[in-house]
C-alpha positions as CSV (number, residue, x, y, z in Angstrom):
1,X,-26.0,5.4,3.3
2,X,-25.7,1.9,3.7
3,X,-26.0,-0.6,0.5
4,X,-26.4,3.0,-2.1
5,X,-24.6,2.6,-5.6
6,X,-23.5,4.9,-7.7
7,X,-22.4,4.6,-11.0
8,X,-18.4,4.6,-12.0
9,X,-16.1,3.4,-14.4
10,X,-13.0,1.1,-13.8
11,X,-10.3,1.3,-16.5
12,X,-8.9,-2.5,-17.3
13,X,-6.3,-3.7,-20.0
14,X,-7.1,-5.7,-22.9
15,X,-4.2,-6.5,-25.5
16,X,-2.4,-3.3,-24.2
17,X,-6.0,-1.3,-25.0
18,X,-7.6,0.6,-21.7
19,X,-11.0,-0.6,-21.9
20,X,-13.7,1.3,-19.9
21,X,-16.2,-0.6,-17.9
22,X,-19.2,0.3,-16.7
23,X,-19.9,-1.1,-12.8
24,X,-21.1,0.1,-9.4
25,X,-19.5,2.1,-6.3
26,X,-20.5,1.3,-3.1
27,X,-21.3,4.5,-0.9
28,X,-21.4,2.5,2.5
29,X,-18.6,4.2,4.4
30,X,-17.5,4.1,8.3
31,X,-15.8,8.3,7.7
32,X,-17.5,10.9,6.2
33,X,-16.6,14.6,5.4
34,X,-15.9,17.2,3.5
35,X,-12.9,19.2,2.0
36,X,-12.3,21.5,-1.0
37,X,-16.0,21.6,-1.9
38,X,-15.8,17.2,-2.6
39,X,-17.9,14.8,-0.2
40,X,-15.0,12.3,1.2
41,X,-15.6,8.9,2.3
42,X,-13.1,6.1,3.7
43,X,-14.4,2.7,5.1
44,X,-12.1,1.5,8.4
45,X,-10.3,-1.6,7.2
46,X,-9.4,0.0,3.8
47,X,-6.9,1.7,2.1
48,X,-8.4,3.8,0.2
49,X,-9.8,7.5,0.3
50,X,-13.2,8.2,-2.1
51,X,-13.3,12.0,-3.3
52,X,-16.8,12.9,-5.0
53,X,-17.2,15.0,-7.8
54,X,-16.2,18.6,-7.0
55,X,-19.1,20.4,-5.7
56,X,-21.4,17.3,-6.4
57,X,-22.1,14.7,-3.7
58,X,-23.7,12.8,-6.1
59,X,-20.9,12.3,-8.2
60,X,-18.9,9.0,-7.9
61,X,-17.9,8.2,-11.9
62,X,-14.1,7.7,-11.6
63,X,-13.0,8.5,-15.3
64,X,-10.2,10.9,-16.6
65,X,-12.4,13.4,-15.5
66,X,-10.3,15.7,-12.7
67,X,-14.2,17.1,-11.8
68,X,-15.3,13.7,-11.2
69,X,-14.5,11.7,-8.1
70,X,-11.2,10.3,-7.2
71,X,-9.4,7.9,-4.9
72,X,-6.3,8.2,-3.4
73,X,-4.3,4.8,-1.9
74,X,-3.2,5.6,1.4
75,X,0.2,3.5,1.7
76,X,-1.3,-0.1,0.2
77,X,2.2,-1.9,1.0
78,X,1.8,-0.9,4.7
79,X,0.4,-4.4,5.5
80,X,-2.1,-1.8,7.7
81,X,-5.9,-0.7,7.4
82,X,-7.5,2.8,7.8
83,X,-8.6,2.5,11.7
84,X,-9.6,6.4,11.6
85,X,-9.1,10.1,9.8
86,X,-9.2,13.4,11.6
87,X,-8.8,16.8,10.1
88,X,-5.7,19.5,10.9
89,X,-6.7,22.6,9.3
90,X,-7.2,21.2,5.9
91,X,-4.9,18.3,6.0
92,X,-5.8,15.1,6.4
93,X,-4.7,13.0,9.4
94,X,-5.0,9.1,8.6
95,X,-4.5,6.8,11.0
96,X,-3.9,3.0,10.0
97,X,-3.1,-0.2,11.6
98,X,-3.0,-4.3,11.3
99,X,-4.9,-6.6,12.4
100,X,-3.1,-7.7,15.5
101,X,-2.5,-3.6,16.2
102,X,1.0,-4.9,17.0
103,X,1.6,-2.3,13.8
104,X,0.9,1.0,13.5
105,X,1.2,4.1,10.9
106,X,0.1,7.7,10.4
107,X,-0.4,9.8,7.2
108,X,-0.3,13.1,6.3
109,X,-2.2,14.5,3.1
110,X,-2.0,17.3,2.1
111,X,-2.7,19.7,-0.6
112,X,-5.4,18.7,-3.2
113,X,-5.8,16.9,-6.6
114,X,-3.6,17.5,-8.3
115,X,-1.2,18.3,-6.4
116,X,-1.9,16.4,-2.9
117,X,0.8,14.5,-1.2
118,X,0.5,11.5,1.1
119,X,3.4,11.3,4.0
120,X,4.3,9.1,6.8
121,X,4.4,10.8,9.9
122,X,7.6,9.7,11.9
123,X,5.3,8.5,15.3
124,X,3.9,4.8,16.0
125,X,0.6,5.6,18.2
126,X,-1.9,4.1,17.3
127,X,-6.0,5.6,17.4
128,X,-8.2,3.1,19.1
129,X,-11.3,3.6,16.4
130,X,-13.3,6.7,14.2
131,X,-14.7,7.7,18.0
132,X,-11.7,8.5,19.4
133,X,-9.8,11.4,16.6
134,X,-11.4,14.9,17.6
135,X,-10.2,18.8,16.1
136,X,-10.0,21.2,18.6
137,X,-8.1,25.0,17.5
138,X,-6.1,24.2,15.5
139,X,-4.5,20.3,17.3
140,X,-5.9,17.0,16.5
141,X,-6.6,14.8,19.6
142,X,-7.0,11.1,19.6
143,X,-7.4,8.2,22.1
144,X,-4.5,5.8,21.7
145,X,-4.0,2.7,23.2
146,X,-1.1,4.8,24.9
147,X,-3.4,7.3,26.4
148,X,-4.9,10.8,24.9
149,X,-2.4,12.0,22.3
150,X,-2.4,15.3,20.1
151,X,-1.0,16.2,16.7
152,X,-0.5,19.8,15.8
153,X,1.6,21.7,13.2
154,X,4.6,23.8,14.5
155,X,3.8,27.2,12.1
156,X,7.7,28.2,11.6
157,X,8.2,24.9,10.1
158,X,5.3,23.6,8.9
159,X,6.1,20.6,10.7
160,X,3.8,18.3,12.7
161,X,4.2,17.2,15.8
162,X,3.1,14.8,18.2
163,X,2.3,15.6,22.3
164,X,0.9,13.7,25.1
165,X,-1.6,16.0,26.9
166,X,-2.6,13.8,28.9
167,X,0.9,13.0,30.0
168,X,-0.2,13.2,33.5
169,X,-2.9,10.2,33.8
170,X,-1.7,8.3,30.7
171,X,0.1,5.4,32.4
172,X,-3.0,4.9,34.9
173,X,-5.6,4.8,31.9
174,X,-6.9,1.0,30.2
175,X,-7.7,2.5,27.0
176,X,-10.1,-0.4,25.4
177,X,-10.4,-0.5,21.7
178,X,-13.6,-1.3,21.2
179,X,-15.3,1.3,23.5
180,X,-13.0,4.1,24.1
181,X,-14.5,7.5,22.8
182,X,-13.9,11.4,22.6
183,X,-16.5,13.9,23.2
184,X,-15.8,18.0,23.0
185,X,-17.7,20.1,25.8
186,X,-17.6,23.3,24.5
187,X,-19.3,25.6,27.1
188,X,-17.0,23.4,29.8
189,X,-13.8,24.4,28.1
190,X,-13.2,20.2,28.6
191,X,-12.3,17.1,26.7
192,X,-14.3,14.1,28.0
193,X,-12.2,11.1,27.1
194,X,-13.8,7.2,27.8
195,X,-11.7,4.7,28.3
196,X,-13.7,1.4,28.4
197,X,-17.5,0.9,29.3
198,X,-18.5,3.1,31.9
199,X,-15.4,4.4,32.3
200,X,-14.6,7.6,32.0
């Protein structure tokens, strides 16, 4: 929620000695889920991913503690931001980009702590906001300012790759940034993709 704190602890050196100092988290975040029995949170216009304890939502002291809550940098030299995350099966899809959106980058995490790895993905779409990334089966649609875009994982490979299905209508849509969404209609068999305001 908004303004909560939790308690943590951030490790700082003194004379070559790792101090331990006592301060608050905030809990305001923009992305919220869950994976491997941890609450995650992300803010857009970070870098950063916020693992809570494991099986505790409740849990944000960052110590030496592998039970405790973590963080994981997504890619802090990119000169990018976290825009949006969606979910492929249990990996991690996070999309980033500057300021200007004249730069754009995707990651791929998978695994888990320990053992979790955090890889570019060789594609340069961008997602317009959180709104716009949607799992459906097992693909990962988004709204990019190049139209509706899917990831998915080729299974003899493990490899993901990227496809425009809506290759089609892409070039006639204005995707706007601020306004675009995605919305699954289950019991229509449809995805309902918005554009800009009152256009869908």
């Amino acid at each position: 929620t908004s303004g909560s704190t939790a308690p943590t602890w951030g490790a700082t050196t003194t004379d070559g000695t790792v101090v331990w100092a006592r301060k608050s988290f905030d809990l305001t975040a923009d992305i919220v889920f869950e994976q491997n029995g941890r609450l995650v949170i992300a803010r857009v216009g970070d870098d950063y991913l916020y693992f809570s304890g494991i099986r505790n939502a409740s849990n944000w002291q960052f110590d030496t503690n592998e039970m405790n809550a973590l963080r994981l940098g997504v890619n802090r030299a990119d000169d990018c931001d976290i825009t949006a995350i969606g979910l492929l099966s249990k990996d991690i899809i996070v999309f980033k980009s500057n300021s200007s959106r004249t730069k754009n980058a995707i990651y791929h995490i998978s695994g888990y702590y320990p053992d979790w790895t955090c890889q570019p993905l060789n594609f340069t779409c961008d997602a317009a906001n959180k709104y716009c990334v949607l799992p459906v089966n097992n693909e990962l649609y988004f709204m990019s300012t190049q139209g509706l875009m899917a990831l998915h994982t080729v299974v003899e490979y493990g490899d993901i790759q990227q496809t425009p299905p809506g290759a089609a209508v892409n070039s006639k849509l204005n995707v706007d940034r601020a306004a675009a969404r995605l919305w699954l209609m289950p019991h229509k068999n449809q995805l309902w993709c918005k554009c800009a305001n009152d256009y869908y």
